[in-house]
MILOMI-480031 format. One record per residue (C-alpha): residue number from 1; residue in one letter; x, y, z. Coordinates in nm, 2 decimals. Each point is the difference from the previous one (the first is absolute). Layout:
BEGIN
+------+-------+--------+--------+--------+
: tilo : gukol :     c1 :     c2 :     c3 :
+------+-------+--------+--------+--------+
:  NUM :     a :      X :      Y :      Z :
...
+------+-------+--------+--------+--------+
//
This chain:
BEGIN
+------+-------+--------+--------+--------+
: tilo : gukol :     c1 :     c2 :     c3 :
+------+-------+--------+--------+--------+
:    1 :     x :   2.29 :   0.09 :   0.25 :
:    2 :     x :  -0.30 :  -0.11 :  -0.14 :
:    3 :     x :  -0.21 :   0.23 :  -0.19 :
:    4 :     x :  -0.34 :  -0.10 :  -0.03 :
:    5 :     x :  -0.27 :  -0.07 :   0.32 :
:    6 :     x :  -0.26 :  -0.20 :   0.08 :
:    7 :     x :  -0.35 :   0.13 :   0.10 :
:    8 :     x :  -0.24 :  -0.20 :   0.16 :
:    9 :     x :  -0.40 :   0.02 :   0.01 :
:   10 :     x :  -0.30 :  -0.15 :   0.16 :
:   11 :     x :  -0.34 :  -0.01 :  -0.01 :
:   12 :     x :  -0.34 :  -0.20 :   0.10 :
:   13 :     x :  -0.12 :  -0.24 :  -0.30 :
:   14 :     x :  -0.35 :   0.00 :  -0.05 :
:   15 :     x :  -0.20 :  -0.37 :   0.09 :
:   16 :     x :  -0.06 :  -0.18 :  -0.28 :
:   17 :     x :   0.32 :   0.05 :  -0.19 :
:   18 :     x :   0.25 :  -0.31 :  -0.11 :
:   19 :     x :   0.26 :   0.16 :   0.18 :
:   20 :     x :  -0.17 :   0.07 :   0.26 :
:   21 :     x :  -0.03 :  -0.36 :   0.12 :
:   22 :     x :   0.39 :   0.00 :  -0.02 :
:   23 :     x :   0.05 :   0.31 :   0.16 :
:   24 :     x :  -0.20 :   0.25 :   0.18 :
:   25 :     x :   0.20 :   0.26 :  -0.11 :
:   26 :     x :   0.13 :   0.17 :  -0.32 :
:   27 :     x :   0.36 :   0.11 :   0.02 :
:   28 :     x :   0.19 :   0.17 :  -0.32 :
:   29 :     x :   0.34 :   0.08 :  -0.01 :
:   30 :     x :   0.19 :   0.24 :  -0.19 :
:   31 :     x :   0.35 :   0.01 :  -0.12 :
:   32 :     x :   0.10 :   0.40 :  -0.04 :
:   33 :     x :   0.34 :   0.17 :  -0.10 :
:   34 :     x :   0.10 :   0.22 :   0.30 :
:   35 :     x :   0.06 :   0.29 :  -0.23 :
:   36 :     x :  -0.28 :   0.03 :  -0.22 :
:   37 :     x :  -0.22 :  -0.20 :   0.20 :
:   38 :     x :  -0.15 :  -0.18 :  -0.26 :
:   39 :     x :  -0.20 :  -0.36 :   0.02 :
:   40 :     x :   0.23 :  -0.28 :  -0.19 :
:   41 :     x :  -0.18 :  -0.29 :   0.12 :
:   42 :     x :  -0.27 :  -0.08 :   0.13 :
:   43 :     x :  -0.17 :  -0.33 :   0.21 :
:   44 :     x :  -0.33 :  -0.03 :   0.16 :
:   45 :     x :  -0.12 :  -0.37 :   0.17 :
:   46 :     x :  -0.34 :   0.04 :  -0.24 :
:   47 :     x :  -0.09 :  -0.39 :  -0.05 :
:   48 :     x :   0.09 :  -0.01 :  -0.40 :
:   49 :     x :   0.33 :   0.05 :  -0.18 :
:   50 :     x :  -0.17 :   0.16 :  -0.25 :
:   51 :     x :  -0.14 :   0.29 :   0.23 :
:   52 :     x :   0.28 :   0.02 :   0.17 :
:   53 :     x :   0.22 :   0.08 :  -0.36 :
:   54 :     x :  -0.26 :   0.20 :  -0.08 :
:   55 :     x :   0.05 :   0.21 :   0.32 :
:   56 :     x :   0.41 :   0.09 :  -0.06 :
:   57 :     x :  -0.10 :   0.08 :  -0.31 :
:   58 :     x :  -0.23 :   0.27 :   0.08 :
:   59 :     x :   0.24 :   0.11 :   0.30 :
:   60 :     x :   0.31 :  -0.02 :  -0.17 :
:   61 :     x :   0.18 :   0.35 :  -0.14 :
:   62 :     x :  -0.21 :   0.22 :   0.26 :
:   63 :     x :   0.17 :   0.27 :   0.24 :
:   64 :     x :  -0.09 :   0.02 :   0.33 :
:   65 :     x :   0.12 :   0.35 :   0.01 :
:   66 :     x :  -0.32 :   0.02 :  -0.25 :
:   67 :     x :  -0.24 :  -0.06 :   0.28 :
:   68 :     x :  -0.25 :  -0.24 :   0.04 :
:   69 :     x :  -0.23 :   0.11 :  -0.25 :
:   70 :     x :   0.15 :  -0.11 :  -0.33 :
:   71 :     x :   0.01 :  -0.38 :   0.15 :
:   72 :     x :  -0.35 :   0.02 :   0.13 :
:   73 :     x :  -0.16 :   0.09 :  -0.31 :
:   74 :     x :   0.24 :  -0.30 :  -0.18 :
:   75 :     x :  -0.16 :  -0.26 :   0.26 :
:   76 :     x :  -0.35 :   0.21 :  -0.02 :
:   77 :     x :   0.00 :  -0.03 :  -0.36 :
:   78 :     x :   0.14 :  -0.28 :  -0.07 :
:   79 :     x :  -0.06 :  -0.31 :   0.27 :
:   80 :     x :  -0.33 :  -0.06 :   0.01 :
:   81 :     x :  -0.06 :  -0.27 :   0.28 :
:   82 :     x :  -0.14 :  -0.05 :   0.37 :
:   83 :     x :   0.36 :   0.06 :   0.14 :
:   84 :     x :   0.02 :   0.34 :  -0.22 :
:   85 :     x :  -0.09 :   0.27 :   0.35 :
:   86 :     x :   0.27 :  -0.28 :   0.15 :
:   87 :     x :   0.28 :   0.08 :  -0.24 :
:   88 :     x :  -0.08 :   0.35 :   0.06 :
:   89 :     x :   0.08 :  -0.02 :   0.40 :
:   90 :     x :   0.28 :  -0.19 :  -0.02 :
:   91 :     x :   0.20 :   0.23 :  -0.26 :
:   92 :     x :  -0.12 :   0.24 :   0.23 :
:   93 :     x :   0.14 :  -0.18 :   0.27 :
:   94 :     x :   0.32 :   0.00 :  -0.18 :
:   95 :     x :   0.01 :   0.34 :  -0.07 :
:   96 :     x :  -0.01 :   0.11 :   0.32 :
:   97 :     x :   0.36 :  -0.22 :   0.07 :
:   98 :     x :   0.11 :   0.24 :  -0.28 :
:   99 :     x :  -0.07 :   0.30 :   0.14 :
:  100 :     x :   0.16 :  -0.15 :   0.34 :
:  101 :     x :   0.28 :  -0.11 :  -0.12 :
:  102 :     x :   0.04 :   0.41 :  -0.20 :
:  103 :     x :  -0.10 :   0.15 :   0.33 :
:  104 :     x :   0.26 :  -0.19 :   0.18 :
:  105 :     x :   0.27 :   0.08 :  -0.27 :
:  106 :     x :  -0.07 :   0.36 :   0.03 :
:  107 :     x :   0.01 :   0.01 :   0.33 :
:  108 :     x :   0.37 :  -0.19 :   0.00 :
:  109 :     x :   0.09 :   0.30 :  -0.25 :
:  110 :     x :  -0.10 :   0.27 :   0.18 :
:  111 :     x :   0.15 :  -0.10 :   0.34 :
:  112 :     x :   0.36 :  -0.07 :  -0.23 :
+------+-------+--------+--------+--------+
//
């Protein structure tokens, strides 16, 4: 059985972006462990390879069984661009599959 997921999240690209004539929307993705819940990689369809490196490098070693805060102030503080308040929404995004996916699983346990 595998042992890692994949989280997906979206969110609306600003106008005026390069990656917003490619896409209209910002998705990220996030590889996690299923134990510890932490991020192991990281993708996001921002326009340059750079930025997009940049990103799962920022992302990359965080628990979501931290919370959201710890990864907002990393893109806060750290990615200073017009898709920044994007980024924000679609970990967000994400993080609410998370905590889907850990309602669902304690649900499964507690009707074992």
């Amino acid at each position: 059985m595998k042992k890692t997921v994949m989280l997906a999240g979206h969110a609306k690209l600003p106008q005026g972006m390069a990656a917003s004539d490619i896409h209209q929307t910002l998705t990220i993705t996030l590889e996690t462990d299923l134990k510890y819940w932490v991020i192991l990689d990281a993708s996001c369809t921002l326009a340059t390879g750079h930025a997009q490196k940049f990103l799962d490098q920022l992302l990359k070693g965080h628990s979501l069984l931290d919370g959201l805060e710890p990864i907002m102030e990393e893109i806060e503080g750290h990615y200073h661009g017009k898709a920044q308040s994007a980024l924000v929404a679609a970990v967000k995004d994400a993080y609410k599959q998370y905590l889907y996916i850990n309602q669902k699983e304690k649900l499964e346990f507690s009707n074992k």
